[in-house]
LUMSE-131655 format. One record per residue (C-alpha): residue in one letter; x, y, z; residue number from 1. Coordinates in steps of 0.5 Angstrom, whole numbers. Example, Ala and Ser with C-alpha at 12.3 -4.5 7.8 and 13.67 -1.06 7.14 Angstrom:
BEGIN
+-------+-------+-------+-------+--------+
| gukol |     X |     Y |     Z | lumlum |
+-------+-------+-------+-------+--------+
|     a |    25 |    -9 |    16 |      1 |
|     s |    27 |    -2 |    14 |      2 |
+-------+-------+-------+-------+--------+
! end
This chain:
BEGIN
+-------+-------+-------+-------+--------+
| gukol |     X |     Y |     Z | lumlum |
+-------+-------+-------+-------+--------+
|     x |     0 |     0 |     0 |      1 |
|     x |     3 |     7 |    -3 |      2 |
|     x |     4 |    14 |     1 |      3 |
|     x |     3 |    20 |     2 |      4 |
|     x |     9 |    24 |    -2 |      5 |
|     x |    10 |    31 |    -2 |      6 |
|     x |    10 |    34 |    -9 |      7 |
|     x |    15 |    40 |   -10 |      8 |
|     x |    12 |    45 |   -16 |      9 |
|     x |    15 |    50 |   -20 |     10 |
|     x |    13 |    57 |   -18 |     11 |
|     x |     7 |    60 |   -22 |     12 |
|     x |     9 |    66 |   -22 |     13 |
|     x |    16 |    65 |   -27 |     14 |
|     x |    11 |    61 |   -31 |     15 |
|     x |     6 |    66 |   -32 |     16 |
|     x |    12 |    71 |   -34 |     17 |
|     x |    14 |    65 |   -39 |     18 |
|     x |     7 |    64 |   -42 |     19 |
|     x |     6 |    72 |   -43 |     20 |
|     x |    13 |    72 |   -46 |     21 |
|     x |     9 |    67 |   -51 |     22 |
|     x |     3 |    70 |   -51 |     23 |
|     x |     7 |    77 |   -53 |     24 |
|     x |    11 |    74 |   -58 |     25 |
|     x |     5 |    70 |   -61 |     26 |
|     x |     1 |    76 |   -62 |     27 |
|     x |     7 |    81 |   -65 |     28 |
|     x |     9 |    76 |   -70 |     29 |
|     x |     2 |    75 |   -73 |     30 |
|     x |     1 |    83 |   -73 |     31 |
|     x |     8 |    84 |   -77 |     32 |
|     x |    10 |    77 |   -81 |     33 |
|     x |     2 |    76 |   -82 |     34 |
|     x |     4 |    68 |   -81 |     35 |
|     x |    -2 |    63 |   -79 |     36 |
|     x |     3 |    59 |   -75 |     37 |
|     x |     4 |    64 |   -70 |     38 |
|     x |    -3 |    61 |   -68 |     39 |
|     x |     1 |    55 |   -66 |     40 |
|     x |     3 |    60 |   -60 |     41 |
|     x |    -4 |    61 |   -57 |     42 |
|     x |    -4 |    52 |   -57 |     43 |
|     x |     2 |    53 |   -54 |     44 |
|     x |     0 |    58 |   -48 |     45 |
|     x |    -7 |    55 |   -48 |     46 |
|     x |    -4 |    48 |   -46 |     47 |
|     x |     1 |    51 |   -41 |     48 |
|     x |    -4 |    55 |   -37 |     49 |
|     x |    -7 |    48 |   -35 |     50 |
|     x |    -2 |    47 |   -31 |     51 |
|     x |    -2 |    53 |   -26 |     52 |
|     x |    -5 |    50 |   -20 |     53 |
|     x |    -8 |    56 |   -13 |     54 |
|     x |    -6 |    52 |    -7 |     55 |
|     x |   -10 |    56 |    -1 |     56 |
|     x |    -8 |    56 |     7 |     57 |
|     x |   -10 |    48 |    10 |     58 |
|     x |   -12 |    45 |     3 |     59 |
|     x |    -8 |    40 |    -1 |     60 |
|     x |    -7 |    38 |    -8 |     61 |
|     x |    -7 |    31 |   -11 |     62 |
|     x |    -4 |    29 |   -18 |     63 |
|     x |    -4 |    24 |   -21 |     64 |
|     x |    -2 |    23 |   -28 |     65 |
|     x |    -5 |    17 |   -33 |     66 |
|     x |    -8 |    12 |   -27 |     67 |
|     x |     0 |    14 |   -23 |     68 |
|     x |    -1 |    18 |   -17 |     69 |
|     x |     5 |    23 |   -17 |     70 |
|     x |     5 |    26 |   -10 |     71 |
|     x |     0 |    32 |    -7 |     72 |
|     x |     2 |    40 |    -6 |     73 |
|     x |     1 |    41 |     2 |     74 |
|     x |     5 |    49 |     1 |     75 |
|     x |     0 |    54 |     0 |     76 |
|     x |     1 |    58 |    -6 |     77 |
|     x |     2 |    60 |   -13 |     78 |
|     x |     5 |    54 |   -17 |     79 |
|     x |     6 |    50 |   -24 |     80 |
|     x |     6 |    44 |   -26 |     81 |
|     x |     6 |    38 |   -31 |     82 |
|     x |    -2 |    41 |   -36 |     83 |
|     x |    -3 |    33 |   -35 |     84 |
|     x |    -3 |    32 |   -29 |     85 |
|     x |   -10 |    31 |   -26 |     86 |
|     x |   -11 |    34 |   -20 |     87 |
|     x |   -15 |    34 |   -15 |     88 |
|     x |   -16 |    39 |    -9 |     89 |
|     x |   -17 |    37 |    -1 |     90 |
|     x |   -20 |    41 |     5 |     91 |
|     x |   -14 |    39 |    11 |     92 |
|     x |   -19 |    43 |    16 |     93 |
|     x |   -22 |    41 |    22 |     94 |
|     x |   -29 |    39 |    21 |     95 |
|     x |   -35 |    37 |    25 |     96 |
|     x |   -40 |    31 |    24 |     97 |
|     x |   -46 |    31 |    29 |     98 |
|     x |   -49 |    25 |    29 |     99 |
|     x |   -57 |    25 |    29 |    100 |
|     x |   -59 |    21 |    36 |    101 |
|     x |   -59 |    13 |    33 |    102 |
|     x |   -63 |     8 |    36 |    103 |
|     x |   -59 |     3 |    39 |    104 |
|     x |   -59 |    -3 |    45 |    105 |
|     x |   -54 |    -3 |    49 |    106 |
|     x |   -50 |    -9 |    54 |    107 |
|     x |   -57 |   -11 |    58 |    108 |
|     x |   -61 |   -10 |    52 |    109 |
|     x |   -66 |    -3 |    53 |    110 |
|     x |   -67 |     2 |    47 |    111 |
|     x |   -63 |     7 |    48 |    112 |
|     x |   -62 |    14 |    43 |    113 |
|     x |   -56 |    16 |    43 |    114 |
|     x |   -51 |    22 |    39 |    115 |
|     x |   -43 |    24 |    38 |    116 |
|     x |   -41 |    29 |    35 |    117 |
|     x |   -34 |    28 |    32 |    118 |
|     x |   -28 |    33 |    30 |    119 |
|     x |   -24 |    30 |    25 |    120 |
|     x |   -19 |    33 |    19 |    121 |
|     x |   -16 |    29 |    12 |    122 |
|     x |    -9 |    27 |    15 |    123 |
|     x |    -6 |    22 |     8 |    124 |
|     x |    -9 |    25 |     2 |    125 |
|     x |    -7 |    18 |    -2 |    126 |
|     x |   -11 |    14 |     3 |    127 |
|     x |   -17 |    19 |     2 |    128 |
|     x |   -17 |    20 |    -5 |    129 |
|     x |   -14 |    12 |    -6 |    130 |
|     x |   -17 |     7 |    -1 |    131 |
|     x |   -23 |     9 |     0 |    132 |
|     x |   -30 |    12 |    -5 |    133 |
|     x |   -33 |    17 |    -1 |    134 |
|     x |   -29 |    18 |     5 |    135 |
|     x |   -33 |    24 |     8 |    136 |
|     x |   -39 |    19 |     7 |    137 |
|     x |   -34 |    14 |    10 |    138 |
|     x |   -33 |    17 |    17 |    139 |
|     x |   -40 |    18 |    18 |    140 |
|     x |   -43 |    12 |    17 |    141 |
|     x |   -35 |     8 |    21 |    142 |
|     x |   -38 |    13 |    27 |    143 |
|     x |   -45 |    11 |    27 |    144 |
|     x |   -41 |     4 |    27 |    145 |
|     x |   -38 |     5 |    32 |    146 |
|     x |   -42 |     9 |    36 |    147 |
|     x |   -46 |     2 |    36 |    148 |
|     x |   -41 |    -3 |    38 |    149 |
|     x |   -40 |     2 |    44 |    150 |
|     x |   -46 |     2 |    46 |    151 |
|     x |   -47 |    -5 |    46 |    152 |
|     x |   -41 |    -6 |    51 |    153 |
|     x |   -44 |    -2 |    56 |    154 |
|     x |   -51 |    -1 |    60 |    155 |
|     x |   -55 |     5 |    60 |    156 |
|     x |   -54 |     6 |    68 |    157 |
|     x |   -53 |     0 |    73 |    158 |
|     x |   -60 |    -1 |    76 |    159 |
|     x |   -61 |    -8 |    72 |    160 |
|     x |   -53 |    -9 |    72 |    161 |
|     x |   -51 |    -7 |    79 |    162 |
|     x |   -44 |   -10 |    78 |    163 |
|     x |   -43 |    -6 |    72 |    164 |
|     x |   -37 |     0 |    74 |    165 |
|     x |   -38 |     4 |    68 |    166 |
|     x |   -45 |     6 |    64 |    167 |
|     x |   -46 |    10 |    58 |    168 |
|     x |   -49 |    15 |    63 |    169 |
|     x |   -44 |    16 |    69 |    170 |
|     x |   -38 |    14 |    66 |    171 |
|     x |   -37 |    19 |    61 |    172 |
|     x |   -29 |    20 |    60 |    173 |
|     x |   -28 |    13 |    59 |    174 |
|     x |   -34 |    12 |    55 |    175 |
|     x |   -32 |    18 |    51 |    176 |
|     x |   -25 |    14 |    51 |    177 |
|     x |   -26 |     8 |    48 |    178 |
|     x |   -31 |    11 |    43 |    179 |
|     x |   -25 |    16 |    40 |    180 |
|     x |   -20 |    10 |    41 |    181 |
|     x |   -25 |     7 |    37 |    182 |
|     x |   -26 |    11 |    32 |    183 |
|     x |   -20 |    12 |    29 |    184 |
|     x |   -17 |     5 |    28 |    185 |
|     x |   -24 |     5 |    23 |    186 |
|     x |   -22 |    11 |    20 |    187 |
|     x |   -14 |    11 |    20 |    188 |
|     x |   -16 |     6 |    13 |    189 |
|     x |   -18 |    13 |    10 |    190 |
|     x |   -13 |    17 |    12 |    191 |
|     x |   -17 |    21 |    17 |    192 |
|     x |   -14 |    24 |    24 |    193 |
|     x |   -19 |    24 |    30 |    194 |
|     x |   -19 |    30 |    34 |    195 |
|     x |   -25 |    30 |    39 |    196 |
|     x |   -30 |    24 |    39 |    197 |
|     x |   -36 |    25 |    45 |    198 |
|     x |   -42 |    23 |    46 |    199 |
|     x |   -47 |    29 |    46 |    200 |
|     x |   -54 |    26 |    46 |    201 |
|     x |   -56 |    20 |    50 |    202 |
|     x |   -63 |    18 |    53 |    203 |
|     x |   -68 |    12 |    53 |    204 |
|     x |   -72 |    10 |    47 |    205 |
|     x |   -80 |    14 |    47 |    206 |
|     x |   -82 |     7 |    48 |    207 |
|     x |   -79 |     6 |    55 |    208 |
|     x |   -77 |    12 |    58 |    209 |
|     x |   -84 |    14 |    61 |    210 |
|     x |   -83 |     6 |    66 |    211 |
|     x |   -76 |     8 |    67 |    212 |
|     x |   -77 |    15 |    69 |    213 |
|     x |   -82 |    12 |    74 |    214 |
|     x |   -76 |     7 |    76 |    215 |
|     x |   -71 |    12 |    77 |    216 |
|     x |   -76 |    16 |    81 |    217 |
|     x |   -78 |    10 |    86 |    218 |
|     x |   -71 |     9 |    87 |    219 |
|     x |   -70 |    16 |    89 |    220 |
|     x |   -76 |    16 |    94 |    221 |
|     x |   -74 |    10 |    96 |    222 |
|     x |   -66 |    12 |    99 |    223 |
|     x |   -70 |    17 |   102 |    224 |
|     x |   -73 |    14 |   105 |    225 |
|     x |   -69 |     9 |   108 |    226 |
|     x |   -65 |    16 |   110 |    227 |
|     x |   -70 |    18 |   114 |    228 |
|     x |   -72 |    12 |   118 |    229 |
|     x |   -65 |    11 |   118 |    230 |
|     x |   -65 |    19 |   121 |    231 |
|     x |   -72 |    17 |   125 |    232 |
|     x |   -69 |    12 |   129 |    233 |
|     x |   -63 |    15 |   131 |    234 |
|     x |   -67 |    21 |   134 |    235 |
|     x |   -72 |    16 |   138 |    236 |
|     x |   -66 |    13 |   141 |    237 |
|     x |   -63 |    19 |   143 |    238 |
|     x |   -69 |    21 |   146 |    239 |
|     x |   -71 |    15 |   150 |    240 |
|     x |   -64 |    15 |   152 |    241 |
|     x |   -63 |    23 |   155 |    242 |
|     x |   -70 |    21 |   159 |    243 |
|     x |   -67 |    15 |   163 |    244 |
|     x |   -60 |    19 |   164 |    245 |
|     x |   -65 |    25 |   167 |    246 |
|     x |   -69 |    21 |   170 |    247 |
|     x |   -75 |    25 |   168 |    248 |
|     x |   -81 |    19 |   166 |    249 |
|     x |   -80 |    12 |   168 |    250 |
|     x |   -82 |     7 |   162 |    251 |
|     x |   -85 |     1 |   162 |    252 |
|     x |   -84 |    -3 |   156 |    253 |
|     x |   -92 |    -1 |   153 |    254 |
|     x |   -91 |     6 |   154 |    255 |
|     x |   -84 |     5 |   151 |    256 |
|     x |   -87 |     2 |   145 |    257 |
|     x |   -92 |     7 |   144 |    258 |
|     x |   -88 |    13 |   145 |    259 |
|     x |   -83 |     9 |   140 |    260 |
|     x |   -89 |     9 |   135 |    261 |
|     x |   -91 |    16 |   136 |    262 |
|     x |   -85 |    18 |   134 |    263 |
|     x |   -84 |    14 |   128 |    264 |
|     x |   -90 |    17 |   126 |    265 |
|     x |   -88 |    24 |   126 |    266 |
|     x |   -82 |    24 |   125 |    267 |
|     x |   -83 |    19 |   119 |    268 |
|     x |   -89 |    22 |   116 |    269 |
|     x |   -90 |    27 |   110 |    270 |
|     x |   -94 |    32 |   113 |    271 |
|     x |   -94 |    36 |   120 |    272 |
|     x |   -95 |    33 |   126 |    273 |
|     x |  -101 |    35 |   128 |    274 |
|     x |  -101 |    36 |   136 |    275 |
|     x |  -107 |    32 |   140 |    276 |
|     x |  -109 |    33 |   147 |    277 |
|     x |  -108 |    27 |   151 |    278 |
|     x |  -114 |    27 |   157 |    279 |
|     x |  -113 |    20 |   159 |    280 |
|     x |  -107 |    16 |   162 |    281 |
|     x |  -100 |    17 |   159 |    282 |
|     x |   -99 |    11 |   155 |    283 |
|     x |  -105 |    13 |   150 |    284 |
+-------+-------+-------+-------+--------+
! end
């Protein structure tokens, strides 16, 4: 497999003073001699004007020659060079690909959408121009490629999978390097250099994000509420044992568990405790 190989051209600007010396003599020929094989001249600064080639900053040109590749201009500038070479012009600016949200499943099989946004320049001009048909077409559909192999190997989140270290949705600076790892091994073929790759959207599928949304929400209520019994019983605690040292009440164990309950109950429940006069005994 060939490489890239950079061609040295000739200045335009000495090859435009060439041609204009032509195309002056050609003319002042025909006006004093009157020779009709002056117009010879004209053919010869048409042919050689094909060969004048403009190389702005960040582009490159490939040549190539009857089927041969020849080399590709990377300096930018005004050059000349052979009015046969076939020559075809490549952006060597950085360029943007956001991805439209793809629907995927990921490693424990729920729908997922998902995006990436990549950044990504032409670095061998043969391997893009030679190895590949299409190679701006070809790092699209190698991205979305990857980004679905990736979301294979990981799990949205760990509620199914607990074992699971890394997700899609927590481990982002891994997931983000392995995708860009990916990436560039499927478009090092064509030539491309990966700047940036990054996941820029990820979300559950329509069709479950509504269940998994309802999950998510009885998993937060859950915790907190183990941390507000765990909190509750503390408290309960802490109040039996300073009514003991201080030997304000004297408990038996009925009075000791009502007032366990009452306190639960206040301390545990969603609204305000509202407060009741008690007319009878102290344990009711």
């Amino acid at each position: 497999m060939k490489n890239e190989k950079v061609f040295k051209a000739i200045s335009g600007y000495l090859m435009l003073l060439l041609v204009l010396l032509i195309l002056a003599s050609t003319i002042i020929g025909l006006i004093m001699y009157e020779n009709p094989w002056f117009i010879i001249g004209f053919v010869i600064f048409t042919f050689l004007c094909i060969g004048f080639v403009i190389v702005s900053p960040n582009e490159s040109s490939v040549l190539v020659l009857f089927g041969e590749y020849k080399g590709t201009i990377k300096d930018n500038g005004f050059f000349w060079t052979n009015p046969f070479f076939l020559k075809k012009k490549f952006s060597l600016r950085a360029r943007n690909f956001d991805s439209n949200p793809i629907k995927v499943n990921d490693k424990v099989g729920n729908p997922i959408k998902i995006g990436v946004v990549l950044v990504w320049k032409v670095e061998e001009t043969y391997k893009a121009a030679f190895e590949v048909d299409e190679f701006e077409h070809f790092v699209v559909v190698q991205s979305e490629a990857a980004l679905r192999k990736l979301a294979g190997k990981y799990p949205y989140d760990n509620f199914e999978d607990e074992e699971a270290e890394t997700t899609l949705r927590s481990g982002v600076e891994e997931v983000n390097h392995e995708l860009e790892k990916e990436i560039r091994e499927r478009l090092e073929i064509a030539g491309i250099h990966v700047i940036e790759a990054r996941i820029n959207y990820i979300a559950y599928a329509e069709e479950i994000a509504s269940a998994m949304l309802r999950r998510q929400q009885a998993t937060a209520v859950v915790a907190a509420r183990s941390k507000i019994v765990e909190g509750a019983v503390g408290m309960v605690e802490m109040a039996l044992d300073q009514l003991a040292k201080k030997e304000i009440i004297q408990f038996d164990q009925e009075a000791k568990a009502a007032m366990v309950s009452n306190l639960m109950v206040v301390l545990c429940s969603d609204e305000s405790a509202r407060p009741v006069i008690n007319a009878g005994t102290l344990n009711h």
